[in-house]
Residue, then its C-alpha position, 0 to 999 in steps of 0.5 A: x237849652x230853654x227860655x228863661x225868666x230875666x226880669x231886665x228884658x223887654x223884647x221879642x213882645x214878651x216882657x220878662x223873658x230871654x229867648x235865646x233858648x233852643x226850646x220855648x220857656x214851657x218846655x213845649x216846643x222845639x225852635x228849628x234852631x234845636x234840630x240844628x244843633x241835633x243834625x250836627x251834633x245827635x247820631x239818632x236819625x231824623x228829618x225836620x221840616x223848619x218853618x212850621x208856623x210860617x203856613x201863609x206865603x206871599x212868594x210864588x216860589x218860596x224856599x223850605x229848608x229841612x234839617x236832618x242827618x241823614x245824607x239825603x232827604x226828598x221833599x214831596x208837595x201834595x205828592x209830587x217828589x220836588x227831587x232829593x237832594x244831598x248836603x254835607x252841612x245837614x241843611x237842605x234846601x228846597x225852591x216850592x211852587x206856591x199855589x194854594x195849599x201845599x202838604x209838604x212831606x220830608x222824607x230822609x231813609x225811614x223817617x219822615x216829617x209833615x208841614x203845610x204852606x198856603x199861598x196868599x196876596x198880603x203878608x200875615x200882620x200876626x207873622x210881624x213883631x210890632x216891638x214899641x221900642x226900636x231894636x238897633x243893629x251892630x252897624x248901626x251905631x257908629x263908633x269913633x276912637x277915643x269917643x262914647x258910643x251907645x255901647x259903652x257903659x254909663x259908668x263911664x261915661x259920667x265919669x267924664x264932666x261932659x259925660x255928666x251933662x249929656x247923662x243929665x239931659x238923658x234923666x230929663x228924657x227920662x222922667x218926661x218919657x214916665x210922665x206921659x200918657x198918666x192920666x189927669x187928677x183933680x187931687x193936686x196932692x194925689x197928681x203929685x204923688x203919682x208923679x213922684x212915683x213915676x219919676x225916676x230917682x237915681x241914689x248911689x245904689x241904683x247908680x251903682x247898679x245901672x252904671x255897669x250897663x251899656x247905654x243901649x242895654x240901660x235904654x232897653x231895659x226901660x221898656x220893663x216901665x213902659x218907657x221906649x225910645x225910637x230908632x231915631x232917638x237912640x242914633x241921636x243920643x249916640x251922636x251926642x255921645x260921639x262928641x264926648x272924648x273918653x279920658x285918656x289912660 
């Protein structure tokens, strides 16, 4: 139902979070998804006009979809009906001329929702998430049988000598990746300190610990520690695990 605290996430801009709730961690808003689920599931009538936060609009005709369960909402820009439309699914779909300011009014029996769209030349940079660590799609990783992939746990992999090897390289990646960006100390001993402190330690206890996650899900996690890896070097690392066969049962 909510977001919630998770102190292995690192995505979405917002470090310590799951979002996969229906309504915000603050309990204060309601993601479009939530009336989804009210228009198939809730008796109780409304109308939701999705994309609310989404105001600026490059397109010169750009679709509105409102949610409701109710068998037909109108939708009205600036006060002209744009027509009613039926839809069995509860997801309506509206084409709106982007010219301007538009006020949108949904309208499905009694009920009524407001929204405002404005029409600009550039897309809004606050609309686009600037993650620092790449977020990889199911197709792009490619998977062969009887071989590793980033999806595959490292438990496993290390399980296996070359596995082993390629895990090694991988925490030479790792404590450079921390190593970087610290700033230079005139105190050898406090440089050195700093850089123990920086550098990862796998003992048995944390190797018990990461060795159920994915390697995808491991490299995502780092992002907690500042440290991220690029589109291209999570396809290069699971190149190197496509070369690694998995042992036979």
């Amino acid at each position: 139902m909510f977001d919630f605290g998770a102190d292995a996430r690192a995505e979405g801009g917002e470090n310590g979070q799951n979002h996969k709730g229906l309504i915000t961690i603050d309990r204060r808003y309601k993601k479009d998804a939530f009336y989804a689920y009210k228009a198939w599931l809730s008796d109780e009538p409304f109308v939701h006009i999705c994309g609310k936060r989404y105001v600026d609009r490059v397109e010169d005709v750009t679709k509105v979809t409102v949610y409701s369960n109710l068998p037909e909402v109108e939708l009205f820009a600036n006060g002209e009906s744009l027509g009613k439309i039926s839809a069995e699914d509860h997801f309506f779909c509206f084409e709106v001329p982007n010219n301007g300011e538009t006020d949108l009014v949904a309208v499905a029996g009694d009920f009524k929702d407001e929204s405002r769209i404005r029409k600009v030349e550039k897309m809004n940079p606050d609309y686009i998430l600037r993650e620092q660590g790449a977020v990889l799609n199911w197709f792009d990783i490619v998977e062969i049988e009887g071989r590793f992939s980033l999806n595959d746990k490292l438990g496993d992999i290390i399980k296996t000598f070359r596995g082993k090897l390629w895990f090694a390289g991988l925490f030479m990646t790792l404590a450079k990746k921390m190593s970087q960006g610290q700033p230079q100390s005139k105190d050898k001993d406090k440089q050195k300190k700093k850089k123990k402190a920086k550098n990862p330690e796998m003992n048995s206890g944390v190797m018990n610990m990461i060795g159920n996650f994915t390697v995808l899900r491991f490299t995502g996690m780092l992002g907690m520690r500042n440290v991220y890896f690029t589109k291209e070097e999570l396809l290069k690392i699971n190149k190197q695990l496509n070369r690694i066969r998995k042992p036979k049962n």
